[in-house]
C-alpha positions, -999 to 999 in steps of 0.1 A, spaced: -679 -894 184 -685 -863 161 -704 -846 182 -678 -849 211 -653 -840 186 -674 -808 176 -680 -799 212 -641 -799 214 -637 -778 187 -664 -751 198 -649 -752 228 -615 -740 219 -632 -715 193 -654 -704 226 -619 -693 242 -606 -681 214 -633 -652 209 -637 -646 248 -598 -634 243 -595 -620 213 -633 -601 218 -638 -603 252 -670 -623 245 -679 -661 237 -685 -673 203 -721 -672 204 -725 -637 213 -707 -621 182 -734 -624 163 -763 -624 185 -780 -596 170 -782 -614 135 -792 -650 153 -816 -633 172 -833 -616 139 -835 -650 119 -842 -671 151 -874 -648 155 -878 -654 123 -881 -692 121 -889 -702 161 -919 -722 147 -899 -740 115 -871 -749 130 -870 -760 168 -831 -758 166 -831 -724 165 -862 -715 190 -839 -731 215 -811 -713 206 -828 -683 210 -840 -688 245 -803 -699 256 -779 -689 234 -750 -701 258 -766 -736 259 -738 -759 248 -753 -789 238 -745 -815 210 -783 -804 191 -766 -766 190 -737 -777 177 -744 -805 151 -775 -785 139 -776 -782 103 -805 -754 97 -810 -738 64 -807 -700 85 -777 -705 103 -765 -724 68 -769 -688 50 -761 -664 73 -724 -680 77 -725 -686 43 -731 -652 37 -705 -638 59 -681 -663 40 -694 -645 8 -686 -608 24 -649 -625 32 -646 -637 -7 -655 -604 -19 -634 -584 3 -602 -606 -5 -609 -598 -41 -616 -564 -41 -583 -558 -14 -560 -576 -42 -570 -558 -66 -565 -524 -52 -538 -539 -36 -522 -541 -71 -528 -509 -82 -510 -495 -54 -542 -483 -33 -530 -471 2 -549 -485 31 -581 -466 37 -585 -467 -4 -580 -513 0 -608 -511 25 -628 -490 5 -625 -513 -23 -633 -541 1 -663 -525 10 -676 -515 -23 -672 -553 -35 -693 -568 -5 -719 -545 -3 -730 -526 -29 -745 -555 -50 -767 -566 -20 -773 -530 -10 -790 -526 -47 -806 -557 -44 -825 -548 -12 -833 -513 -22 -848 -525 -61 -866 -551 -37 -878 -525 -10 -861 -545 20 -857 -525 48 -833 -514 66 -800 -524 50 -783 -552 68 -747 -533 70 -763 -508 92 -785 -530 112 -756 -554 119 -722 -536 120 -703 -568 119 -704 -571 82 -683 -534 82 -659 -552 112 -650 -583 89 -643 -563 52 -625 -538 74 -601 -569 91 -604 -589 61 -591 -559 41 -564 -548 66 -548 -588 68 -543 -591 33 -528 -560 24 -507 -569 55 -501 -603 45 -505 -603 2 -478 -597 -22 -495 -579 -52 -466 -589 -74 -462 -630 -65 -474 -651 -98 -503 -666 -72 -519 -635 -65 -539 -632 -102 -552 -669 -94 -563 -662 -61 -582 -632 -72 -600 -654 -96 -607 -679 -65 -623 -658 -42 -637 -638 -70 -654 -673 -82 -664 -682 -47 -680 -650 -45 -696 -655 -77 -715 -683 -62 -728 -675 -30 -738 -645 -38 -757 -656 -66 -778 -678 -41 -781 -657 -21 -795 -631 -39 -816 -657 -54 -829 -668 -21 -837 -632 -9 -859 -621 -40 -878 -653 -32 -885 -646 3 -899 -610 -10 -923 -628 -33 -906 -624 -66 -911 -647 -98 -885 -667 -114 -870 -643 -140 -865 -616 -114 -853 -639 -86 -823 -651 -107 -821 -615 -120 -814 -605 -82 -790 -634 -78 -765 -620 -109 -769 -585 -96 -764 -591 -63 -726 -600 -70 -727 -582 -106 -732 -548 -92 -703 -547 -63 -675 -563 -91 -687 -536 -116 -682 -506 -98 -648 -525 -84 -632 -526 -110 -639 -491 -127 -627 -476 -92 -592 -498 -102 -594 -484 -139 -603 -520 -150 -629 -529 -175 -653 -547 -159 -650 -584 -163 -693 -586 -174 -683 -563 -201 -656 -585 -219 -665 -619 -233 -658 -637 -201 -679 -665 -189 -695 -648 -158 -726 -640 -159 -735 -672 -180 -721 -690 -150 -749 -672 -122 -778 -678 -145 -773 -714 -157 -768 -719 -118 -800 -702 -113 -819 -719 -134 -805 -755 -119 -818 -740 -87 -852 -736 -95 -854 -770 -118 -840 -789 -86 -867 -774 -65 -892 -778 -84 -882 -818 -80 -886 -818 -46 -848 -821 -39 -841 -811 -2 -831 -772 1 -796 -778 13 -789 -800 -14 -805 -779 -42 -783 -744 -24 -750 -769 -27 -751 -780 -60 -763 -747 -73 -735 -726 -58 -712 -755 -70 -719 -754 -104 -717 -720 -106 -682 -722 -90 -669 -750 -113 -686 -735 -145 -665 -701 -135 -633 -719 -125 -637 -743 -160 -639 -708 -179 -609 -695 -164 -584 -728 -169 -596 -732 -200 -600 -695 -217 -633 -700 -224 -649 -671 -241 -687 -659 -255 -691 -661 -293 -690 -630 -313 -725 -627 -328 -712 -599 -355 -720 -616 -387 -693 -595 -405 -661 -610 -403 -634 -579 -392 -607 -570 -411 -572 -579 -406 -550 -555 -389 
């Protein structure tokens, strides 16, 4: 029944790209599939066959639950979160529309752009797939279309997406330093600056200080959910599992911190005078 149900669905979402893009669903990102199919033909049978017949629509395509396909979506979802973000906040600072999308741009990619270059991971995946460039760019231009800067909601749904962002990049970033052979330390170094470096340079472009320079509960969030990630695999725990609950905990952490105004200690040891 769910996979009939899921056919259905894949279906409709089949038609939908052939007339918004002129090409099916499977094809939109063929270059990307076709890199991490490549990739993992002799891991993961699921995507061998995909790669020989990407039209094939068959219930094992579309059930499939493998750990690449898992991250790549999950990174476009990130590149979404952190273009949203970066759009409502130059959105509230009265950015015009090429200066939005630039924002948008600098939030999704710049922190994995650092992270592949301090890692020596070549080429760049914005320039080998230009579909990352295609979703900030529509992302960007639907919200400014769409997104009252001045609605009570819009500071909570910057902190949303920003959270969101928070965690999958973290694990993704994570997951990337461990595929080039790093240790622990630097692996959850990669994950924090993989979303640490785009937010940065965000907000100083929108004359904000940077949220990892105030006493916010940020970067606390990325590296307790880093170090859960390499405790639960180093139990045994199965990946998909071990990716969920880190980029959970990360999330609820960073959501907890916001409800509740939670803030680092001051470790001055001087009290400061009155004003």
């Amino acid at each position: 029944m769910i996979s009939i149900i899921n056919i259905n669905c894949y279906t409709w979402l089949n038609t939908f790209c052939i007339t918004l893009f002129g090409q099916p669903f499977d094809m939109l990102f063929n270059a990307s599939l076709t890199v991490t199919a490549s990739a993992s033909a002799a891991t993961y049978p699921a995507v061998s066959k995909l790669a020989e017949n990407p039209l094939a629509l068959t219930p094992d395509f579309v059930t499939r639950f493998e750990p690449t396909s898992f991250m790549f979506w999950l990174e476009m979802f990130g590149i979404f979160a952190c273009s949203v973000s970066g759009t409502i906040l130059a959105k509230y600072k009265n950015f015009d529309v090429f200066g939005c999308i630039l924002v948008a741009m600098i939030a999704a990619i710049s922190g994995p752009t650092a992270r592949d270059i301090i890692l020596d991971r070549y080429p760049l995946f914005w320039i080998v797939n230009m579909n990352y460039l295609l979703i900030i760019t529509i992302t960007s231009v639907g919200f400014q279309m769409f997104c009252n800067p001045k609605a009570r909601h819009v500071d909570g749904l910057l902190k949303l997406f920003d959270g969101m962002a928070l965690a999958i990049f973290t694990l993704i970033g994570i997951q990337v330093a461990q595929e080039m052979g790093a240790n622990i330390p630097v692996c959850i170094l990669m994950g924090v600056l993989n979303i640490l470096f785009g937010t940065v340079i965000r907000d100083m472009l929108c004359n904000e200080i940077p949220l990892v320079l105030q006493q916010e509960i940020y970067v606390t969030a990325a590296i307790i959910g880093g170090v859960l990630y390499f405790v639960m695999e180093d139990m045994g725990i199965t990946p998909w599992i071990t990716q969920s609950c880190t980029m959970l905990t990360i999330f609820v952490i960073r959501m907890l911190a916001v409800h509740y105004h939670w803030r680092l200690p001051d470790l001055g040891l001087i009290k400061k005078p009155n004003m």
